[in-house]
N, C-alpha and C positions, 0 to 999 in steps of 0.2 A: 036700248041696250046696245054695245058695242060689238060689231063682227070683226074675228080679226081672221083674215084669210093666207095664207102662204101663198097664195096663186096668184094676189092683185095686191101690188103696194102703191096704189093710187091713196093719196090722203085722201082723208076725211076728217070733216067737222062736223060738229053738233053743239051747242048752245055754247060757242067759243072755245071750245076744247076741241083737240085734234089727236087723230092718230095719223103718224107718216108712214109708219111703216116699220118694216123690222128692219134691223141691220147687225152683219156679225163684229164681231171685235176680231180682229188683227192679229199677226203674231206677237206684235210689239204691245197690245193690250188700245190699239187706234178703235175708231170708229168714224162713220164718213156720216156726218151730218147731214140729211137727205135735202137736196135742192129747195124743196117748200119750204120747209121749218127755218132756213138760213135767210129766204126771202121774208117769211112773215117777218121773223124775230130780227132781220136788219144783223145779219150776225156776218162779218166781213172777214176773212183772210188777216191774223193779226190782232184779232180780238179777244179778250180772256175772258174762260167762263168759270163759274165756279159751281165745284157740284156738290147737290147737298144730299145725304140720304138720310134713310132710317131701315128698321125691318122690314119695312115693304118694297124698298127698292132704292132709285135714285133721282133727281133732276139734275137739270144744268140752267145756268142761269147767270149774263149778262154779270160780270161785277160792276158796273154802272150802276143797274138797277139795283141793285145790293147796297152801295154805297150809300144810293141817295135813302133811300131806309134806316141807314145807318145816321146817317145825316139829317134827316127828319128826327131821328129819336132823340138823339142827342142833340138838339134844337129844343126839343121839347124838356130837357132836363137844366137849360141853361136857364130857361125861363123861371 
């Protein structure tokens, strides 16, 4: 089970999932991508991400990786 503390925003992993950390949102509605998560995910200065939600909440997520999904799928409809 996951701990989430206010005291220590050290990441943490467990079976390839991670928690970075908390972060607030901005006046502007910003957010500052924590150092790890930018390292693992390769996520650079200039990069677009794209966020997807539901009831439960939100991600973000690479439109690269998105596209090629998209790209795969519709690969597969050509066939």
């Amino acid at each position: 089970m996951w701990e989430i503390s206010y005291k220590y925003y050290d990441m943490q992993e467990k079976d390839g999932k991670y928690i970075f950390g908390v972060v607030k949102v901005g006046e502007k509605g910003q957010i500052v991508i924590p150092r790890d998560a930018r390292k693992i995910y390769d996520i650079k200065p200039g990069d677009a991400l794209m966020i997807l939600g539901d009831q439960r909440g939100m991600a973000l997520l690479k439109t690269e990786i998105f596209q090629s999904a998209i790209d795969q799928a519709m690969e597969g409809l050509t066939k």
